[in-house]
VMD Tcl script that draws the C-alpha trace (Angstrom):
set ca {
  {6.62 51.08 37.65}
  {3.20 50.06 38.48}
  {1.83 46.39 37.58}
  {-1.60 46.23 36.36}
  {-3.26 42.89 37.43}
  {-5.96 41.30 35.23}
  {-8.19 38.59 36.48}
  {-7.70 35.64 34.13}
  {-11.54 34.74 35.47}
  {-14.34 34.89 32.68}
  {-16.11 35.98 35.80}
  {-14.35 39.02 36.78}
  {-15.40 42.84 35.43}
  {-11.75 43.17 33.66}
  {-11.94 40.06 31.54}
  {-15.76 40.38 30.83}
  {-14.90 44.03 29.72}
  {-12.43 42.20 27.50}
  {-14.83 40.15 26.07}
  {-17.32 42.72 25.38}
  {-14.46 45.05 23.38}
  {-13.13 42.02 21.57}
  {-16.75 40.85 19.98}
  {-17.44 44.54 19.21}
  {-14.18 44.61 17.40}
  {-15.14 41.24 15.63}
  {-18.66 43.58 14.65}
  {-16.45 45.49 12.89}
  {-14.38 43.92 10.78}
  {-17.71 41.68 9.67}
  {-18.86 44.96 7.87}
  {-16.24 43.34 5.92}
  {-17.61 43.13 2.09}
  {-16.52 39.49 2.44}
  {-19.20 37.18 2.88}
  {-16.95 34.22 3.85}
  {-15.15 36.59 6.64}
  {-18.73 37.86 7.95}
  {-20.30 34.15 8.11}
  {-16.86 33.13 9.42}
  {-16.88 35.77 12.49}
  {-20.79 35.27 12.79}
  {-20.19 31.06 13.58}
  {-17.50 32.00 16.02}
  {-19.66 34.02 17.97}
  {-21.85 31.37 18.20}
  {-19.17 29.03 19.02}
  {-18.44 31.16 22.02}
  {-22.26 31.95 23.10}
  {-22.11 27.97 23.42}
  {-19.09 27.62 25.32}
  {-20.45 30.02 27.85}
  {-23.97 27.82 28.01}
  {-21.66 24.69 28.68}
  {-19.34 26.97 31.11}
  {-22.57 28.59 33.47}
  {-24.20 24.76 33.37}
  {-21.52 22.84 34.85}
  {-18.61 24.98 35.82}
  {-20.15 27.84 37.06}
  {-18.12 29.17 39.87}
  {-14.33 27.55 38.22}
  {-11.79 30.32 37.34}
  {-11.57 29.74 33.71}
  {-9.82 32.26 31.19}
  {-11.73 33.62 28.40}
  {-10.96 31.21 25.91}
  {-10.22 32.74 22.13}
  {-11.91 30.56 19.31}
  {-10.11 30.26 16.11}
  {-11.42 27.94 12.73}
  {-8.32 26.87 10.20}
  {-8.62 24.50 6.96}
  {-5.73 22.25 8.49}
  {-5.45 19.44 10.62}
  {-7.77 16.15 11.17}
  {-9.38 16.57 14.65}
  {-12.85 18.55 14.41}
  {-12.58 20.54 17.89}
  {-8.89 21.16 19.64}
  {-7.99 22.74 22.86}
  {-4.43 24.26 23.53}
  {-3.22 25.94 26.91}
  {-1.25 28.06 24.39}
  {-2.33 29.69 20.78}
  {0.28 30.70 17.72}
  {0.27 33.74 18.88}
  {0.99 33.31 22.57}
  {-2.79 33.62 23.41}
  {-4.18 31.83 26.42}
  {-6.56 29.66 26.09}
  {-7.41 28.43 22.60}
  {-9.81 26.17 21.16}
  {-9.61 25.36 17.53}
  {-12.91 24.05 15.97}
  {-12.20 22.65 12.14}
  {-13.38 25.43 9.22}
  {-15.43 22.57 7.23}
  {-16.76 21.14 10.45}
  {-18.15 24.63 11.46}
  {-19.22 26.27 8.22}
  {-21.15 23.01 6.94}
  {-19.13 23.21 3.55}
  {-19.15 19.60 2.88}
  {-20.04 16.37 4.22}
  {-18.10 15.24 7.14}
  {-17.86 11.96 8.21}
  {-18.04 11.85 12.06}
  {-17.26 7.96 12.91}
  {-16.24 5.01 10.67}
  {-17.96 1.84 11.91}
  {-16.83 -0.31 9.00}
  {-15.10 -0.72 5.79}
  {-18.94 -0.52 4.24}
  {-20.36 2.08 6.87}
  {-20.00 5.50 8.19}
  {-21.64 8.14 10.26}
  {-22.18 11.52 7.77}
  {-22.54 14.80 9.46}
  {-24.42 16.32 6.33}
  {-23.59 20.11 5.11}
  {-26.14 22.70 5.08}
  {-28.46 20.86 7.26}
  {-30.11 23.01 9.78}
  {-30.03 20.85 12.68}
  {-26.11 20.44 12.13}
  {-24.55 22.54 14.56}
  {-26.17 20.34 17.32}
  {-23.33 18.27 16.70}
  {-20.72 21.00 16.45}
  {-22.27 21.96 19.74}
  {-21.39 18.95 21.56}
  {-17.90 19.28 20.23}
  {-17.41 22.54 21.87}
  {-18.47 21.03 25.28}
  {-15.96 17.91 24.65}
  {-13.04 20.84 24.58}
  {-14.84 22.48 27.47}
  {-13.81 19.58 29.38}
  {-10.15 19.50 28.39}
  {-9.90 23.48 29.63}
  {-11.44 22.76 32.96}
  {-9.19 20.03 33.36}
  {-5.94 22.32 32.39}
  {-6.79 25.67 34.06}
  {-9.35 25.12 37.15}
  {-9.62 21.19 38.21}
  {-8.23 20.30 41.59}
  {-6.62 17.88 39.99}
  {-5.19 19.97 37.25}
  {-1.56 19.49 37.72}
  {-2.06 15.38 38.00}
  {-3.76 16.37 34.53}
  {-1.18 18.19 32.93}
  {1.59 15.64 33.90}
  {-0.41 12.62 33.62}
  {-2.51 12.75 30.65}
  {-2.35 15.46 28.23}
  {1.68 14.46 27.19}
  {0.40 10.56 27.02}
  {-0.59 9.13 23.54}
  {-3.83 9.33 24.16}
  {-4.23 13.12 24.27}
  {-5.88 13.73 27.76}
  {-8.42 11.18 27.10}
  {-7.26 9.07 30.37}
  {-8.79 8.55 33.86}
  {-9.67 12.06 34.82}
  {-11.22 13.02 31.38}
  {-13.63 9.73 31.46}
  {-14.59 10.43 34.91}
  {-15.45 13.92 34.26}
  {-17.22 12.95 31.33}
  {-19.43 10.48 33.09}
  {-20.04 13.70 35.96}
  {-21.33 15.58 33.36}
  {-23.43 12.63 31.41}
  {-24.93 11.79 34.99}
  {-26.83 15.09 34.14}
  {-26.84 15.90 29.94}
  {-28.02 12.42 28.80}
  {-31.43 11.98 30.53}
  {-32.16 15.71 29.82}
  {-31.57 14.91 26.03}
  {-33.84 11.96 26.12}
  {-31.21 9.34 26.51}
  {-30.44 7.10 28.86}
  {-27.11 7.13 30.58}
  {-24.07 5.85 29.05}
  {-20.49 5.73 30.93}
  {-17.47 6.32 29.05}
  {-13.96 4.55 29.73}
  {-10.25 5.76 29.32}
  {-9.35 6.02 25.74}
  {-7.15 2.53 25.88}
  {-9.25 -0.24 26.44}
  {-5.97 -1.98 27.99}
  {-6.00 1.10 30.48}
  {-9.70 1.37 31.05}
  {-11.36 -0.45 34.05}
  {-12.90 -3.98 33.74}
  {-16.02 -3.43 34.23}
  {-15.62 -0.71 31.73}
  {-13.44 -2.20 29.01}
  {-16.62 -2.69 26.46}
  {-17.25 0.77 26.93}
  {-17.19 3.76 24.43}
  {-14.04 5.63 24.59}
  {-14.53 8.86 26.08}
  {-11.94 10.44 23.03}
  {-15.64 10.29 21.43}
  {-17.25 12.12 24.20}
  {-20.65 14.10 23.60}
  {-20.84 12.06 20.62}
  {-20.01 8.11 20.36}
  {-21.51 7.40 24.24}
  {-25.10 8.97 22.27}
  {-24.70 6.84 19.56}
  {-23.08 3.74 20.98}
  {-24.14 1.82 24.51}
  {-20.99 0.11 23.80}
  {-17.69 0.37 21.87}
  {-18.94 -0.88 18.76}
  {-14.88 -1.57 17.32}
  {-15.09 -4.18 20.57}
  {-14.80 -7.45 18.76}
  {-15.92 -9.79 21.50}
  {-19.58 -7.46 21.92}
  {-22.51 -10.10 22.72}
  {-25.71 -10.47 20.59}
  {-27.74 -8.76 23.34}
  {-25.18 -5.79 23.35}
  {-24.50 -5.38 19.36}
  {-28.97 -4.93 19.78}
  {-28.73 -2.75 22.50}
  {-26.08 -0.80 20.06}
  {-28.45 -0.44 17.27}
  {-31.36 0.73 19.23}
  {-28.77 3.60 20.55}
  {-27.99 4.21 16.77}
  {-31.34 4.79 15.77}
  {-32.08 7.01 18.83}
  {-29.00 9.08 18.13}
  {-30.07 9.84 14.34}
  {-33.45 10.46 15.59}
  {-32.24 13.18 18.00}
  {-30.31 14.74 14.94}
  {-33.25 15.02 12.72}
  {-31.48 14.14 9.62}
  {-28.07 16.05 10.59}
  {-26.46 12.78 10.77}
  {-27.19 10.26 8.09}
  {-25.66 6.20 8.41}
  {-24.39 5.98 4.91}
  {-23.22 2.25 3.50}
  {-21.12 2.36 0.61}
  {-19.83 -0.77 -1.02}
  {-16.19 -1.37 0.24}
  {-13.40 -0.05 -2.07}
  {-11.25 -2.27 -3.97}
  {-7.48 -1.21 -3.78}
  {-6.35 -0.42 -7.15}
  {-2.87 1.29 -5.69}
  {-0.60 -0.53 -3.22}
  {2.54 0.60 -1.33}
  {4.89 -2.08 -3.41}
  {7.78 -2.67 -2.55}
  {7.36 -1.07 0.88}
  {5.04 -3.11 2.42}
  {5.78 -6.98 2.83}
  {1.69 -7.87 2.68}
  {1.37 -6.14 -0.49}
  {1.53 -9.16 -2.92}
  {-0.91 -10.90 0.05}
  {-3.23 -8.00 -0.62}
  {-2.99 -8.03 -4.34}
  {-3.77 -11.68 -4.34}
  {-6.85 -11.37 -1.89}
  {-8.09 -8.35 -3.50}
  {-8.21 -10.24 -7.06}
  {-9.40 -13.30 -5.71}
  {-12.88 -11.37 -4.60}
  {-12.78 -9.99 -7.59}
  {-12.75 -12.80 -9.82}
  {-15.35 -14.71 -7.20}
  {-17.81 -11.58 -7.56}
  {-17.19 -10.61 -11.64}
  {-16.31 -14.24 -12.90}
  {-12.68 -13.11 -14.28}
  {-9.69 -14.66 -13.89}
  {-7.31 -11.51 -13.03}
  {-5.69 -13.39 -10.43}
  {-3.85 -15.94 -13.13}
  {-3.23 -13.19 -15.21}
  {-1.60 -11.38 -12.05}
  {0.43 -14.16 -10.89}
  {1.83 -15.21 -14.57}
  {2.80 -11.18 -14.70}
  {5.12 -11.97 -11.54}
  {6.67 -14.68 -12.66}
  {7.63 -13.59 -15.44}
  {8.71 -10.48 -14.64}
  {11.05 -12.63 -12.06}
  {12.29 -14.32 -14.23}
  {10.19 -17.78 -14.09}
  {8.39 -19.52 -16.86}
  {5.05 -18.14 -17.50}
  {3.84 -21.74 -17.58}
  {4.55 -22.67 -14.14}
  {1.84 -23.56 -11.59}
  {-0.19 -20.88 -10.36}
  {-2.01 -22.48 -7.55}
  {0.47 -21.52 -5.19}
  {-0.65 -22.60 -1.31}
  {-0.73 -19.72 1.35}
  {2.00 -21.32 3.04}
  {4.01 -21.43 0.67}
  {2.84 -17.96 -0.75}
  {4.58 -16.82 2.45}
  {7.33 -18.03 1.88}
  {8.04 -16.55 -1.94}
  {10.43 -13.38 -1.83}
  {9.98 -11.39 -5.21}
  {13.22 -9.98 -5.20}
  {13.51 -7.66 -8.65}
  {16.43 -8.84 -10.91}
  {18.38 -6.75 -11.97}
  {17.64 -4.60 -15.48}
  {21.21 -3.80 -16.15}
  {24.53 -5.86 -15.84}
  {26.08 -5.68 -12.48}
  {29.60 -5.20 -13.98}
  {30.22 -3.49 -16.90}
  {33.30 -1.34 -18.46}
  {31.15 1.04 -20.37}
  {27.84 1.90 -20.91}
  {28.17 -0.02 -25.03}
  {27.98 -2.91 -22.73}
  {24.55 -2.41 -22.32}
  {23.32 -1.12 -26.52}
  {24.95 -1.44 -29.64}
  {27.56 1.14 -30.76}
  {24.86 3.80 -32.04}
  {22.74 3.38 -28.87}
  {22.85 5.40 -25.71}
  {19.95 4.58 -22.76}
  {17.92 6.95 -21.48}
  {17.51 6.46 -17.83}
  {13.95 7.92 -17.64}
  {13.17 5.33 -20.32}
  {14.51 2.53 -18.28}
  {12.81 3.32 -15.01}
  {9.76 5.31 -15.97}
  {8.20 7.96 -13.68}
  {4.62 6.60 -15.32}
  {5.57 3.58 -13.21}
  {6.84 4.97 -10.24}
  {6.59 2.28 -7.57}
  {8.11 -0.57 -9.27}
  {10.77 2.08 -11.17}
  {12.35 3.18 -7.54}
  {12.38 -0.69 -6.82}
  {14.19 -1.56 -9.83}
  {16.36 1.11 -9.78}
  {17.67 0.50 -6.07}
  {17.90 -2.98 -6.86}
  {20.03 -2.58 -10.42}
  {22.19 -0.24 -8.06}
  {23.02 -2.49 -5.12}
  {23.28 -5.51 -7.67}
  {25.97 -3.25 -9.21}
  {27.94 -2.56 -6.31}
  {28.96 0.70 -7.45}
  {28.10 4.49 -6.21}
  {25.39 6.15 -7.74}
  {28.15 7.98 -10.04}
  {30.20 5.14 -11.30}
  {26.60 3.51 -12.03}
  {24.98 6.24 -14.07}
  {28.49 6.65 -15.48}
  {29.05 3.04 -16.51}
  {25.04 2.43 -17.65}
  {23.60 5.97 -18.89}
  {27.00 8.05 -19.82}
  {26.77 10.40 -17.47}
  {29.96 12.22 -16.13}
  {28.25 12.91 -12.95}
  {25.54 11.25 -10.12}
  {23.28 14.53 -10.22}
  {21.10 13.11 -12.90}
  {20.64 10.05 -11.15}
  {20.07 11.79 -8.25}
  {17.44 13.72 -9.61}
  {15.52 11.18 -11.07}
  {15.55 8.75 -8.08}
  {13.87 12.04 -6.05}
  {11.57 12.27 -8.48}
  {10.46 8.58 -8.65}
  {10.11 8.62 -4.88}
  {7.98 11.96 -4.88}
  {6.12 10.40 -7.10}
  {5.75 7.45 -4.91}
  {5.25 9.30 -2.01}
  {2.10 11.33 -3.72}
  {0.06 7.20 -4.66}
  {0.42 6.80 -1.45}
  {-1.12 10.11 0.08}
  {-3.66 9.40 -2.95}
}
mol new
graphics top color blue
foreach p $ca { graphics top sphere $p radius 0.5 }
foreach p [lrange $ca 0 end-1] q [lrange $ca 1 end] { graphics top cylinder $p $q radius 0.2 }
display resetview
């Protein structure tokens, strides 16, 4: 049996042949009546007409494969590469649907709790940015596929932490910034491995090249650097307003007063009661209340302390306090008429109430271990149950619904 060979080159006839049928075949199917599918098809044609402009400008004569673009709802990162698609298709690169269609407003870099870098939807000059993006993935396929150093890559970097954003991804970053920067009207800006701990001294206040084609524009240095001098946070803003210049309007800094948590993680996180206390404390400095008394009194009491004890409690000895819940229900009884009168039976939903999920699942695990029973003897003993299921059921339930004010 004879082998066909095909070149896995973008710059050999076979795989440019390829090419050709498979965009003709995308032509098709966007005769689709869908609108969504025919805009959808239309961007990632573009997407690829841009990765060849990035390909024939600075990797001209590397053997790269013909790299299939695909645009899903899921996942966080804006642009992905993969050696390897779902459907055993070489070369893949991922670029986010809402990032790519302009649905909605994106934001593209946190610099604070107060402000944010917007990529705005609909605006005409926003694919500038998705542009970049598609270069920054560029990168990570000439580094898999056709970089000398490409096996150093693979074992080095791209199973780290830090995704392939190491060494050899900064330094062929700063190859290719040498040239793109001045020719967009900036001036040049060197990027450092994605750990600052990892990154070179003289390169540690540096923006991470994980933000390549995009933070080094904005950013002379890594503006999340705590220890930045006065001259350098300047030199930062003047890139800033160069960088939303060059966008036209594409990219808007938007300040937003800084949300006040109104959910915490209780009892799973041991700072919670630290943030509830700050939290209220700004609260009542800004609005004149006093939630903060009313806050702490609620603990106490609910521990079990006199609602008239002190509630100037020192940090120090804040730190010390362990609210541990007490326990709703006896923790040995011989029948659940221990807990009601004769004509009374509980209702465990009642008890530990899904409408107060968080502090529910607490009081429920705690009324459990306090008993020192199995989950059957307890919701025999307390609820009249003959069986654990119902218990079982309802502690799922409370964590579910824990689980969902968190991901809130």
């Amino acid at each position: 049996m004879t082998q066909t060979t095909i070149s896995r080159s973008v710059l050999e006839t076979l795989t440019i042949e390829f090419k050709q049928h498979f965009r003709e075949y995308l032509k098709v199917l966007a005769q689709d009546v869908d609108t969504n599918r025919v805009e959808l098809i239309d961007a990632l044609e573009w997407c690829f007409d841009r990765w060849e402009h990035w390909r024939q400008k600075f990797y001209p004569e590397a053997n790269l494969v013909f790299p299939f673009f695909q645009s899903g709802r899921r996942g966080s990162e804006f642009g992905h590469y993969s050696t390897c698609g779902s459907s055993g298709q070489p070369s893949v690169m991922h670029i986010k649907r809402s990032f790519l269609m302009g649905t909605s407003d994106i934001t593209v870099y946190k610099l604070s709790a107060t402000q944010k870098l917007v990529l705005k939807a609909d605006h005409p000059n926003r694919l500038a940015f998705v542009d970049q993006t598609i270069l920054h993935e560029l990168v990570h396929q000439y580094l898999h596929e056709a970089s000398p150093d490409a096996a150093t890559y693979e074992s080095s970097e791209s199973g780290k932490n830090y995704k392939g954003h190491g060494p050899l991804f900064a330094a062929e970053c700063n190859r290719i910034n040498q040239t793109l920067h001045p020719e967009l009207g900036f001036e040049f800006v060197p990027v450092r491995h994605m750990k600052r701990s990892h990154a070179k001294v003289n390169d540690v206040q540096r923006p991470s090249c994980a933000h390549f084609t995009h933070g080094e524009l904005f950013f002379k240095w890594d503006p999340s650097n705590p220890d930045l001098t006065r001259d350098q946070i300047i030199e930062n803003r003047r890139c800033l307003e160069e960088a939303l210049a060059y966008y036209g309007g594409a990219v808007e800094l938007v300040e937003e007063a800084e949300e006040v948590v109104t959910d915490f993680p209780a009892p799973f996180a041991a700072d919670c009661a630290e943030v509830c206390i700050q939290q209220l404390q700004d609260w009542d400095k800004t609005n004149g209340s006093n939630l903060l008394d009313h806050f702490v009194k609620a603990v106490l009491e609910h521990a079990g302390a006199s609602s008239d004890a002190p509630l100037n409690i020192p940090p120090a000895s804040r730190e010390q306090m362990q609210l541990i819940p007490e326990p709703t229900v006896p923790s040995s009884v011989d029948s659940p008429t221990a807990l009601v009168d004769e004509n009374t039976v509980l209702d465990m939903r009642a008890v530990y109430p899904i409408s107060n999920a968080a502090n529910s699942l607490a009081q429920l695990t705690a009324d459990i271990t306090a008993s020192g029973m199995k989950k059957a003897a307890f919701a025999q003993h307390h609820f009249g149950h003959k069986r654990g299921d119902l218990l079982s059921r309802h502690l799922k339930q409370l964590r579910n619904a824990v689980d969902e004010l968190v991901a809130a």
